[in-house]
mmJSON file of the N, C-alpha and C atoms, coordinates in Angstrom:
{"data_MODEL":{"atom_site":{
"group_PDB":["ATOM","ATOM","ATOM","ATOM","ATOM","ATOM","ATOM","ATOM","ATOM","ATOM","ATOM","ATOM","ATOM","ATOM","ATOM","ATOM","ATOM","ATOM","ATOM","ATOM","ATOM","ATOM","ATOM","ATOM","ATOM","ATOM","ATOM","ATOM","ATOM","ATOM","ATOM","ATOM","ATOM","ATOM","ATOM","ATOM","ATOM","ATOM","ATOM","ATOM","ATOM","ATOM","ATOM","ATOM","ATOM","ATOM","ATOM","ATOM","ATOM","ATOM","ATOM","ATOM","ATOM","ATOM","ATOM","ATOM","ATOM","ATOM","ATOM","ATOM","ATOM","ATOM","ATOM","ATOM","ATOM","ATOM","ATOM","ATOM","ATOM","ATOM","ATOM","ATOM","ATOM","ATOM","ATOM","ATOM","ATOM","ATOM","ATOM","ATOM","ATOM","ATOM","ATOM","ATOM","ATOM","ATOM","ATOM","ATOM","ATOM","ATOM","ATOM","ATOM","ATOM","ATOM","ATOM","ATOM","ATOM","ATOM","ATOM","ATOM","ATOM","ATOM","ATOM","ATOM","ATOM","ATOM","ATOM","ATOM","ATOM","ATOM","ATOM","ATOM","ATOM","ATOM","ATOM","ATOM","ATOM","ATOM","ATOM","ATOM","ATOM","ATOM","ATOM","ATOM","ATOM","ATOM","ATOM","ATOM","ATOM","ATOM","ATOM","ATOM","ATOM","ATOM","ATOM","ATOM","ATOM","ATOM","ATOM","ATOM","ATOM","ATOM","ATOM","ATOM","ATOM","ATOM","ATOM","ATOM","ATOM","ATOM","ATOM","ATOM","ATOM","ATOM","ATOM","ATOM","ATOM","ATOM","ATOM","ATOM","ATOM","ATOM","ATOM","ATOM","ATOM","ATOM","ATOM","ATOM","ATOM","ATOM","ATOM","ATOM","ATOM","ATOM","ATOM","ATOM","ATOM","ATOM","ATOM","ATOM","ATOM","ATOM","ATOM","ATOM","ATOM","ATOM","ATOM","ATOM","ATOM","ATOM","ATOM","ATOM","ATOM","ATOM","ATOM","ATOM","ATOM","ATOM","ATOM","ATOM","ATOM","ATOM","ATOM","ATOM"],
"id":[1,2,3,4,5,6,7,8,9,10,11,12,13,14,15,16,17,18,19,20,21,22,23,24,25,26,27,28,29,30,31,32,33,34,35,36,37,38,39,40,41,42,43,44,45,46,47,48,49,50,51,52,53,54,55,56,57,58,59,60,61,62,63,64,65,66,67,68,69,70,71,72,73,74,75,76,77,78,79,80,81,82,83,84,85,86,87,88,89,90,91,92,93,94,95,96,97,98,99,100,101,102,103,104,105,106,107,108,109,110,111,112,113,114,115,116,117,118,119,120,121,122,123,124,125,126,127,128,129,130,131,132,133,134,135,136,137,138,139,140,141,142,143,144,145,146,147,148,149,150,151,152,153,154,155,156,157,158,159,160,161,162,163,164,165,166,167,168,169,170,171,172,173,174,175,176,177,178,179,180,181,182,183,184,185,186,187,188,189,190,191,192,193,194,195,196,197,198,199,200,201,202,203,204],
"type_symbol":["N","C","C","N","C","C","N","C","C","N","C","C","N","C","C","N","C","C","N","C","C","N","C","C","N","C","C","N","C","C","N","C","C","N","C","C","N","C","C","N","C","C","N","C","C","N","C","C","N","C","C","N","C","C","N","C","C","N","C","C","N","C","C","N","C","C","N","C","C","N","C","C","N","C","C","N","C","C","N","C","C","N","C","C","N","C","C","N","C","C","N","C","C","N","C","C","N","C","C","N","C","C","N","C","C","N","C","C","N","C","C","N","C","C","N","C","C","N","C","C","N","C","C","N","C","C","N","C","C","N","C","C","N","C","C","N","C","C","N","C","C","N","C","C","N","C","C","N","C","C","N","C","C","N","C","C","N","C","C","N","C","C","N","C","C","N","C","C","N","C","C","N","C","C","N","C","C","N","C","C","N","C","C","N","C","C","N","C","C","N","C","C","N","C","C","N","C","C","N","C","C","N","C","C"],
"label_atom_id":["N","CA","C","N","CA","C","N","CA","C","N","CA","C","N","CA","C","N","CA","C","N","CA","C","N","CA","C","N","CA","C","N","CA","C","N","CA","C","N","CA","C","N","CA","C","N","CA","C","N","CA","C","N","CA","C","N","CA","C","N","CA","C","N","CA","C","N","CA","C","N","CA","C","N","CA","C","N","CA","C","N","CA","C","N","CA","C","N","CA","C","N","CA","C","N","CA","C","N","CA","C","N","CA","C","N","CA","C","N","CA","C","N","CA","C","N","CA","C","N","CA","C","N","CA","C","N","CA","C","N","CA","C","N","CA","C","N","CA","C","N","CA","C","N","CA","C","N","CA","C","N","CA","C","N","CA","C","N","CA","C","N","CA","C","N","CA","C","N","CA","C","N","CA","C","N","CA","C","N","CA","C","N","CA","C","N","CA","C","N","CA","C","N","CA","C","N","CA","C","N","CA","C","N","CA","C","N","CA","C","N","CA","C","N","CA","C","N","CA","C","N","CA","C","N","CA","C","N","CA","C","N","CA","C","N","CA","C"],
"label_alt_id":[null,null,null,null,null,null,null,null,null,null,null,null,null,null,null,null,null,null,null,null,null,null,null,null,null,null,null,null,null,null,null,null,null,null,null,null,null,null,null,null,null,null,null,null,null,null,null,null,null,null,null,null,null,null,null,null,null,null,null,null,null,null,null,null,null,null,null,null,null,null,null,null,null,null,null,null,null,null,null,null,null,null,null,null,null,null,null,null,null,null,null,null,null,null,null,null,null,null,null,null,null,null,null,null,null,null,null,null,null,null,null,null,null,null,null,null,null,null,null,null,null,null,null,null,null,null,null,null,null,null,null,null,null,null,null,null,null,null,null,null,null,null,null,null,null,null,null,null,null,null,null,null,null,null,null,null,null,null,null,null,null,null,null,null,null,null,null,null,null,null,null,null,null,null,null,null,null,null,null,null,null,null,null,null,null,null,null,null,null,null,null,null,null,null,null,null,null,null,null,null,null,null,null,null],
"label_comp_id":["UNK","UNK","UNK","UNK","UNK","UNK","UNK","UNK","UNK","UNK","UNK","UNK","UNK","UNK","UNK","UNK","UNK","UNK","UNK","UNK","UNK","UNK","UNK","UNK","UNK","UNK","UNK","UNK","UNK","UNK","UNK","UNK","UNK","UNK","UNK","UNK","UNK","UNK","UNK","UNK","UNK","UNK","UNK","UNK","UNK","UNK","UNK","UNK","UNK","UNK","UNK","UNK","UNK","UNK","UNK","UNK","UNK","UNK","UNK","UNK","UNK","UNK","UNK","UNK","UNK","UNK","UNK","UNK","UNK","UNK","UNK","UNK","UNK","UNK","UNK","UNK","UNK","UNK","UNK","UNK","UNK","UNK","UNK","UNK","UNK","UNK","UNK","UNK","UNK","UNK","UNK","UNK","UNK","UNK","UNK","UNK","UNK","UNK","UNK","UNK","UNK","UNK","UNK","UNK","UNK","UNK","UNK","UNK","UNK","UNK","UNK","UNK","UNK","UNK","UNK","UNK","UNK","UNK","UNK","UNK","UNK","UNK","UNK","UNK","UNK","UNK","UNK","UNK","UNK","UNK","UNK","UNK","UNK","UNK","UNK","UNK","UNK","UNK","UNK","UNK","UNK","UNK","UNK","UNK","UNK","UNK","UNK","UNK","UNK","UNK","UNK","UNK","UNK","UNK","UNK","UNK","UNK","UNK","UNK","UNK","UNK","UNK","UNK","UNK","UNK","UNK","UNK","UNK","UNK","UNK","UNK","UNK","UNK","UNK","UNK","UNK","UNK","UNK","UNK","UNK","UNK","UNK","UNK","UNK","UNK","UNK","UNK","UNK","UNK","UNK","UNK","UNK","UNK","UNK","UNK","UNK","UNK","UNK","UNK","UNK","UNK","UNK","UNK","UNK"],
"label_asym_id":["A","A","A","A","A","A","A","A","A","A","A","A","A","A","A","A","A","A","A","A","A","A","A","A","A","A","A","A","A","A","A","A","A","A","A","A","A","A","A","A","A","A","A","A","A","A","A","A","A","A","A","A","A","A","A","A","A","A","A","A","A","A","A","A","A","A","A","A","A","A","A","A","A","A","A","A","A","A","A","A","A","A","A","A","A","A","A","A","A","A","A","A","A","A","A","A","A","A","A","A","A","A","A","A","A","A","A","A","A","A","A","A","A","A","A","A","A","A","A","A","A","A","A","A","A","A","A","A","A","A","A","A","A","A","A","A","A","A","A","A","A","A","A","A","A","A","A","A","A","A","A","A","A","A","A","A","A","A","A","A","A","A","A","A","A","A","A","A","A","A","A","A","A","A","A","A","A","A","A","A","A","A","A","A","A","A","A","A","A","A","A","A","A","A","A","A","A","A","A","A","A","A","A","A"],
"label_entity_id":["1","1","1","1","1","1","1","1","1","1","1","1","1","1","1","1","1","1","1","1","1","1","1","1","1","1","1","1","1","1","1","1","1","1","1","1","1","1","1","1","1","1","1","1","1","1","1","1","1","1","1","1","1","1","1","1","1","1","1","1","1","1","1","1","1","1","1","1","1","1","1","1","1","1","1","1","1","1","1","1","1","1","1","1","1","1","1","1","1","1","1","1","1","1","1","1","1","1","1","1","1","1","1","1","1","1","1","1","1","1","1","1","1","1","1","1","1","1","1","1","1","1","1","1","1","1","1","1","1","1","1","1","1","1","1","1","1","1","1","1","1","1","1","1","1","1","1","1","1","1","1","1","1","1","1","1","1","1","1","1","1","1","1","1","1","1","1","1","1","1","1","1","1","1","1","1","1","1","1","1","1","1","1","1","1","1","1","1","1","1","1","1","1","1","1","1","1","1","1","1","1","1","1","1"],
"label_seq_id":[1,1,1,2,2,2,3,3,3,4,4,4,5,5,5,6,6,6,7,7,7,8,8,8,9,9,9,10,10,10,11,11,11,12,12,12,13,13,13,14,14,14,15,15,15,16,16,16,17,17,17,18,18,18,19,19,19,20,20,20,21,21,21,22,22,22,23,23,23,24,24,24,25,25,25,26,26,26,27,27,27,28,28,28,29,29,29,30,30,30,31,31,31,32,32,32,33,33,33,34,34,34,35,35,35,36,36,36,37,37,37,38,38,38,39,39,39,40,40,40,41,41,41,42,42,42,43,43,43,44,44,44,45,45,45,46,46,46,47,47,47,48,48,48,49,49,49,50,50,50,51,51,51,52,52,52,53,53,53,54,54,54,55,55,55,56,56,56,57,57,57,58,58,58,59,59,59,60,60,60,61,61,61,62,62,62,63,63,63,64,64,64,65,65,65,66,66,66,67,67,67,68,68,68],
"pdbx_PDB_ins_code":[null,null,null,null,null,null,null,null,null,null,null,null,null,null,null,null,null,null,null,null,null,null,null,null,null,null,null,null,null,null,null,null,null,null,null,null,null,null,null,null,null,null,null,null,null,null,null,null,null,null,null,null,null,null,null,null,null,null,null,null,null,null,null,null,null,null,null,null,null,null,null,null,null,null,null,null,null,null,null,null,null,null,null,null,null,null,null,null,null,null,null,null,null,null,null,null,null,null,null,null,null,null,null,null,null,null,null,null,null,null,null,null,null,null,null,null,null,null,null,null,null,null,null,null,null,null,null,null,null,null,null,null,null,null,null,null,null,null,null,null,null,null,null,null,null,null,null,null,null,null,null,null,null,null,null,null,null,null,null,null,null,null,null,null,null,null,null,null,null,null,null,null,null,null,null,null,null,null,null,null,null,null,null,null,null,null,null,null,null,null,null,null,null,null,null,null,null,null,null,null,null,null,null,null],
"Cartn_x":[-18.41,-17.345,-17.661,-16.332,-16.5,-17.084,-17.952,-18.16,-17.764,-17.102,-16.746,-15.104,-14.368,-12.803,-11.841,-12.275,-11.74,-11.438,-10.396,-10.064,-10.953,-11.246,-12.051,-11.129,-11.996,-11.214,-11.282,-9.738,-10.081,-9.87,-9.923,-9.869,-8.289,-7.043,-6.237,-5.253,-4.956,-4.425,-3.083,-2.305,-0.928,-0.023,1.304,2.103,3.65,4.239,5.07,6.139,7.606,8.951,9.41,8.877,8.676,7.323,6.5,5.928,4.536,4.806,3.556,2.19,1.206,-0.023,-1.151,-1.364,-2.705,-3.425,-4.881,-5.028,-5.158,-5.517,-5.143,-6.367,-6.547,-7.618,-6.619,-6.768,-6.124,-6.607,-5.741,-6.635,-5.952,-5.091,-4.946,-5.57,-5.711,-6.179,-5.411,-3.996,-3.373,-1.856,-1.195,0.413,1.235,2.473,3.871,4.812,5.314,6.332,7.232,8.658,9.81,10.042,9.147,9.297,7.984,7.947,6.447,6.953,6.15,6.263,6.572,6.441,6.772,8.405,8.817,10.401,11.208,10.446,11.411,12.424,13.598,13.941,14.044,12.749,12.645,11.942,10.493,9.758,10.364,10.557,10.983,11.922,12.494,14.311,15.433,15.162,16.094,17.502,18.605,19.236,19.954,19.783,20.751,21.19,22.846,23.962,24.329,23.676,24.18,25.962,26.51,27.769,28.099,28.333,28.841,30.064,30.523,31.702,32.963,32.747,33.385,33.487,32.864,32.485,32.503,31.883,31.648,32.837,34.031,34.724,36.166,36.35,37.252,37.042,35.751,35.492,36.177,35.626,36.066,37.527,38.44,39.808,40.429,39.646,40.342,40.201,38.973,38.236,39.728,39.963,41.223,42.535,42.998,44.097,43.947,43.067,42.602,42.985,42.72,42.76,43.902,44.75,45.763,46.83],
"Cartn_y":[-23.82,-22.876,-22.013,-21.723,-20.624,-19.349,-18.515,-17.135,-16.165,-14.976,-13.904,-14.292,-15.219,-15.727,-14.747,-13.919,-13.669,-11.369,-11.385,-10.002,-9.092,-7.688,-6.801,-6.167,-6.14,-5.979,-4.323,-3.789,-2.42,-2.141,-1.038,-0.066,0.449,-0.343,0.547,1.588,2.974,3.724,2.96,3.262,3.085,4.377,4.822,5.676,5.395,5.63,4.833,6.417,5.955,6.884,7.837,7.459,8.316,9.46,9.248,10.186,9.449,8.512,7.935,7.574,7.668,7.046,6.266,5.443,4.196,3.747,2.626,2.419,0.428,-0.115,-1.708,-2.049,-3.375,-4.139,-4.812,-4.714,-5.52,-5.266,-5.84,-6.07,-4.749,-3.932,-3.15,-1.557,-0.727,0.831,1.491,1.821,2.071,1.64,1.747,1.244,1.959,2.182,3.002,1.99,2.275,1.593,2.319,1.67,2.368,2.232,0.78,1.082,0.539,1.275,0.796,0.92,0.453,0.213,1.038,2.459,4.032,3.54,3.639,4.184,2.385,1.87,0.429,0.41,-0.184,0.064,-1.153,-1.817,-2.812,-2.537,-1.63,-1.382,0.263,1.1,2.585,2.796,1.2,1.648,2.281,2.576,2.792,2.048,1.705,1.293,1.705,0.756,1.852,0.207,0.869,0.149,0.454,-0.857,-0.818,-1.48,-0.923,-1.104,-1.25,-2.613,-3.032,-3.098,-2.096,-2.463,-2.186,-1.167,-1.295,-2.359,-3.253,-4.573,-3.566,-2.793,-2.24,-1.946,-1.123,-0.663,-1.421,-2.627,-3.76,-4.435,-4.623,-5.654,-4.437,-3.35,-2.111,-2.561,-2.241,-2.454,-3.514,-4.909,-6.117,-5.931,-5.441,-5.46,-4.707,-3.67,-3.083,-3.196,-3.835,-4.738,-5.863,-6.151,-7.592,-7.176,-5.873,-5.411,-4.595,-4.366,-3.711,-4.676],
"Cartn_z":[-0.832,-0.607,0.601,1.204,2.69,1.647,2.987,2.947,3.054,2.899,3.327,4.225,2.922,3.647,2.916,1.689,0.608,1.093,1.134,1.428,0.527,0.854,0.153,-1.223,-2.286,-4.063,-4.284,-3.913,-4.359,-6.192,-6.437,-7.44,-7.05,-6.738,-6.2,-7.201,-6.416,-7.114,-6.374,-7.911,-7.753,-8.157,-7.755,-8.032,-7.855,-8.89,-9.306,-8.965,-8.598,-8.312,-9.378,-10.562,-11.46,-11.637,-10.728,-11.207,-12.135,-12.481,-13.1,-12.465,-12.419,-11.954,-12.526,-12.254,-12.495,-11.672,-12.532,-11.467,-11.759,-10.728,-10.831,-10.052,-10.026,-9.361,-8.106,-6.679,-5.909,-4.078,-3.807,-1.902,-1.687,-2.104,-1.436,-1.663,-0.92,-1.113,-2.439,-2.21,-2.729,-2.544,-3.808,-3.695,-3.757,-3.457,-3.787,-4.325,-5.766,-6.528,-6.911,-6.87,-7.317,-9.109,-10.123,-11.007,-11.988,-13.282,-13.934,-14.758,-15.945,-17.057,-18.266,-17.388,-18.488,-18.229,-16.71,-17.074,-16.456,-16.418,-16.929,-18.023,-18.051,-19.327,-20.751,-19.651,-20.876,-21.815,-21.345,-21.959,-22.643,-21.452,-22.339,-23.182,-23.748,-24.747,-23.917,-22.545,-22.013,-21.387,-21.049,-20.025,-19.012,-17.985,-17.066,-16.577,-16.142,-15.578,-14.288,-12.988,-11.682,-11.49,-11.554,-11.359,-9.824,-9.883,-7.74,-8.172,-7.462,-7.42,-8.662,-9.145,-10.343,-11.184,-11.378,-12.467,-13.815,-14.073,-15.637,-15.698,-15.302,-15.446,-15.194,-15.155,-14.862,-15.924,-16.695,-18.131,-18.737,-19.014,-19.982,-20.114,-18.782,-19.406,-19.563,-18.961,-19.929,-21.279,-21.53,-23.341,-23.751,-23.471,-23.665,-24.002,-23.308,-22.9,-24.13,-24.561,-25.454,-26.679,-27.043,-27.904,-28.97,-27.916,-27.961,-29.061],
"occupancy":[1.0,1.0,1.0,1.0,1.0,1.0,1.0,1.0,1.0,1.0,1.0,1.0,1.0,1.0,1.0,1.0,1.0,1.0,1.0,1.0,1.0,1.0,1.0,1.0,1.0,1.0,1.0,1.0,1.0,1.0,1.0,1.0,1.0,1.0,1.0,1.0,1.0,1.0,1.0,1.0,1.0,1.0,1.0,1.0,1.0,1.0,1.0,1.0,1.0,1.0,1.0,1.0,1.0,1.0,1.0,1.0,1.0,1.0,1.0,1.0,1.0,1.0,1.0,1.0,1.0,1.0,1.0,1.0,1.0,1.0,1.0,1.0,1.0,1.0,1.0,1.0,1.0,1.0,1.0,1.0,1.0,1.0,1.0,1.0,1.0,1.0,1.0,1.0,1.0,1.0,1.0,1.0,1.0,1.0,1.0,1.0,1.0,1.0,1.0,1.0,1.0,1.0,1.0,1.0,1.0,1.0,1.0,1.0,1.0,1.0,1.0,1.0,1.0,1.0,1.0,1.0,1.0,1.0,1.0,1.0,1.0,1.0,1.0,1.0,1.0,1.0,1.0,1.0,1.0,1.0,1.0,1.0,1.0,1.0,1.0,1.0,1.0,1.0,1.0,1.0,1.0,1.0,1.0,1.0,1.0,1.0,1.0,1.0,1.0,1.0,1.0,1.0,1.0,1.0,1.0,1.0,1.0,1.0,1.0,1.0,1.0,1.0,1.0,1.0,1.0,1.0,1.0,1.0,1.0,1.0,1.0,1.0,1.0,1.0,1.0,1.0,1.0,1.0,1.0,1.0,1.0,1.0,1.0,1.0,1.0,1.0,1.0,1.0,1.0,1.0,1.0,1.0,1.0,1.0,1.0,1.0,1.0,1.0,1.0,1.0,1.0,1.0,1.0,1.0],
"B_iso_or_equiv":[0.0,0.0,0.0,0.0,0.0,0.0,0.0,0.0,0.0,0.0,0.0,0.0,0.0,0.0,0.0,0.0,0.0,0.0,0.0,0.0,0.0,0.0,0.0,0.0,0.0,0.0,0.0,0.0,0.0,0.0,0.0,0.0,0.0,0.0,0.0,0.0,0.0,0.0,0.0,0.0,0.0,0.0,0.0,0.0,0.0,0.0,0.0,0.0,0.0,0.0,0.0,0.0,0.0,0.0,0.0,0.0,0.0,0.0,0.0,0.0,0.0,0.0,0.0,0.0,0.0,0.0,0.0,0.0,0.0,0.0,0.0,0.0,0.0,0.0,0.0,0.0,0.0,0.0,0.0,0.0,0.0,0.0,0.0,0.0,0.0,0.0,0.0,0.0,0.0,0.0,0.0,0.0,0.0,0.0,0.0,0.0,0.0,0.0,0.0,0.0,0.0,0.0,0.0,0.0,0.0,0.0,0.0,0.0,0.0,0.0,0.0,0.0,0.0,0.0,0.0,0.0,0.0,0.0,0.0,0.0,0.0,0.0,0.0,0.0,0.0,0.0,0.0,0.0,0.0,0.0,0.0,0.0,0.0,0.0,0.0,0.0,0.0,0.0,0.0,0.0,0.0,0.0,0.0,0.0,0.0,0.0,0.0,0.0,0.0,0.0,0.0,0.0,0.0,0.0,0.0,0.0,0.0,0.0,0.0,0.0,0.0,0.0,0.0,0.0,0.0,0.0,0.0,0.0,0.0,0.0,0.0,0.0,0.0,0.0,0.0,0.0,0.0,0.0,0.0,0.0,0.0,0.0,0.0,0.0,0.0,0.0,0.0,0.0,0.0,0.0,0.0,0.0,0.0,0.0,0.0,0.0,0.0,0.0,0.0,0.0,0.0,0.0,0.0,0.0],
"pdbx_formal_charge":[null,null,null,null,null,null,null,null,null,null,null,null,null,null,null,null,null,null,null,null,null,null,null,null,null,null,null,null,null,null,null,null,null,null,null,null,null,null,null,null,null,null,null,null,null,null,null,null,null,null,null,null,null,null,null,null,null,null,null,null,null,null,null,null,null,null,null,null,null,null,null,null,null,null,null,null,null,null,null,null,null,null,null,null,null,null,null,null,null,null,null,null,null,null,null,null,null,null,null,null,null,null,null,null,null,null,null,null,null,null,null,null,null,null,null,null,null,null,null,null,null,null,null,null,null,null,null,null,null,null,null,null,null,null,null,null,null,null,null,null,null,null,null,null,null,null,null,null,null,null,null,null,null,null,null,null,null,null,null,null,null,null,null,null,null,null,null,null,null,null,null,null,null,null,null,null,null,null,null,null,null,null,null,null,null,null,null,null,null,null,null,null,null,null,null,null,null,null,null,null,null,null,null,null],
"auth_seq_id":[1,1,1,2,2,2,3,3,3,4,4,4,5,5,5,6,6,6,7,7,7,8,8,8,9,9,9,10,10,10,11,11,11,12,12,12,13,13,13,14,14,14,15,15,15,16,16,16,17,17,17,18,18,18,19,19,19,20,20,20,21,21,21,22,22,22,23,23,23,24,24,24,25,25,25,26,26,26,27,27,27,28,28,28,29,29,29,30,30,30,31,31,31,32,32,32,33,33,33,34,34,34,35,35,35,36,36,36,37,37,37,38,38,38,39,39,39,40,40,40,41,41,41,42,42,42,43,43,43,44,44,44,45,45,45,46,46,46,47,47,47,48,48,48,49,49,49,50,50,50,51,51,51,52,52,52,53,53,53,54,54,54,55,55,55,56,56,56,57,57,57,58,58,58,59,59,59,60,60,60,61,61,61,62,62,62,63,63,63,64,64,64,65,65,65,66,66,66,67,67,67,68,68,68],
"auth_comp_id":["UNK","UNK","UNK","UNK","UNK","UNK","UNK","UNK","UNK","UNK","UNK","UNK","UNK","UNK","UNK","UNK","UNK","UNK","UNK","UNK","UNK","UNK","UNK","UNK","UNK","UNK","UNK","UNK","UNK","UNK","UNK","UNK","UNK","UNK","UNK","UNK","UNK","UNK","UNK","UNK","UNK","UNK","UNK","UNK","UNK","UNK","UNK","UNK","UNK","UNK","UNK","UNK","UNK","UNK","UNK","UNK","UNK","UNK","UNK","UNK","UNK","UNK","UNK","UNK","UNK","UNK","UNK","UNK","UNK","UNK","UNK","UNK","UNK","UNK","UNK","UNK","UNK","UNK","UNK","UNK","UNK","UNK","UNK","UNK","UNK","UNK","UNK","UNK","UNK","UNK","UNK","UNK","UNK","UNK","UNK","UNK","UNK","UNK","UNK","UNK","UNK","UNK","UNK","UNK","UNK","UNK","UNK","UNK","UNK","UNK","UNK","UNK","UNK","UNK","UNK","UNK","UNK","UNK","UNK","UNK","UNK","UNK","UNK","UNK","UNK","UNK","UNK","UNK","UNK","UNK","UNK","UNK","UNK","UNK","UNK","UNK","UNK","UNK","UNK","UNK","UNK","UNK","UNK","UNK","UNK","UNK","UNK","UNK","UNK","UNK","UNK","UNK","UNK","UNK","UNK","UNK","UNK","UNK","UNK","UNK","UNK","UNK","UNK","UNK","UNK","UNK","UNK","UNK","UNK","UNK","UNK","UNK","UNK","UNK","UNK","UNK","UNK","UNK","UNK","UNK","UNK","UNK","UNK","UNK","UNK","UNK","UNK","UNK","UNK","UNK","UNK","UNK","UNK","UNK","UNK","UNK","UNK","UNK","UNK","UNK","UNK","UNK","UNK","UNK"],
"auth_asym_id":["A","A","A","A","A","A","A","A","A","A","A","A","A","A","A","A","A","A","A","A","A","A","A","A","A","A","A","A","A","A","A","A","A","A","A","A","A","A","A","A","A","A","A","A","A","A","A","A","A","A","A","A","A","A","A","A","A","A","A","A","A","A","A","A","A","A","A","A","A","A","A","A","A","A","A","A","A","A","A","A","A","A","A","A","A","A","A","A","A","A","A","A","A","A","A","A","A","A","A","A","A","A","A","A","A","A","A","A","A","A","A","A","A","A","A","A","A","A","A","A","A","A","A","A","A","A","A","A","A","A","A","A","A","A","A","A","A","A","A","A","A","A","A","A","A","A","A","A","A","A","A","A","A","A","A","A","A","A","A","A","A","A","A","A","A","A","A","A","A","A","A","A","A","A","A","A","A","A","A","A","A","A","A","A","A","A","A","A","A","A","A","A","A","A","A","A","A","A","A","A","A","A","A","A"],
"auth_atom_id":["N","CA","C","N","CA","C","N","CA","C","N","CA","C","N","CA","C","N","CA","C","N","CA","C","N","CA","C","N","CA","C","N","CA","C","N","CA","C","N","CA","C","N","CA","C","N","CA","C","N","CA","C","N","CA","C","N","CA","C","N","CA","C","N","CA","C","N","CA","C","N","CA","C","N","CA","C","N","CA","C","N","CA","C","N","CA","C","N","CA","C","N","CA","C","N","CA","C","N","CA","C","N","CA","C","N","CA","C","N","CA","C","N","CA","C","N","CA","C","N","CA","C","N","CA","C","N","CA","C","N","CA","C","N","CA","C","N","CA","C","N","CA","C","N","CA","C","N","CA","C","N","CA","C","N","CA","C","N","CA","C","N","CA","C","N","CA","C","N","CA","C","N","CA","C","N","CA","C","N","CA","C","N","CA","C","N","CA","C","N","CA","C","N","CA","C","N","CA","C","N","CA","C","N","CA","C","N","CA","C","N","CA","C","N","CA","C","N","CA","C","N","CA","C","N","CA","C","N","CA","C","N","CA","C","N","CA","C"],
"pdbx_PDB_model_num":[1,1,1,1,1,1,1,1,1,1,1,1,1,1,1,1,1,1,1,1,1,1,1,1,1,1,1,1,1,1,1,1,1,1,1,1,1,1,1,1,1,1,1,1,1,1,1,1,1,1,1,1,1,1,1,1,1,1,1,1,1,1,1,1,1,1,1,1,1,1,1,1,1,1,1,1,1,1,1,1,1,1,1,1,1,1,1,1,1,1,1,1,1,1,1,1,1,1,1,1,1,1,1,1,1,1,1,1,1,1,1,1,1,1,1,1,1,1,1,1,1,1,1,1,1,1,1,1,1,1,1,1,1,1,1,1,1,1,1,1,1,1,1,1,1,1,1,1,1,1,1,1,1,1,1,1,1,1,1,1,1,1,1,1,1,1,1,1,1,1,1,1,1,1,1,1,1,1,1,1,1,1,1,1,1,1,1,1,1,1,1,1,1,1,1,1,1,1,1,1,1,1,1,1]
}}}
């Protein structure tokens, strides 16, 4: 095997858009992330709805209309 081909292994601190901090094994110093595993909402029970375009709100009033 080659010698010294393999990037240097940090301790990197990570900090996440929430406000969260850890730390990880990786090539880099440190990271900036927009999401982790506190305010994901797979993991926190949370959801949130990106609506392009009014899509949420176009199903809403067919559902509506269906119903009537």
């Amino acid at each position: 095997m080659k010698s010294n081909i393999h990037p240097p292994y940090y301790q990197a601190k990570v900090e996440c858009s929430c406000g969260n901090k850890f730390i990880v094994g990786s090539a880099k110093e440190r990271m900036e992330i927009e999401i982790c595993s506190k305010c994901h909402p797979f993991y926190s029970g949370g959801s949130k709805i990106v609506d392009t375009a009014g899509r949420v709100e176009r199903f809403k009033q067919r559902l509506a209309k269906k119903h009537k």
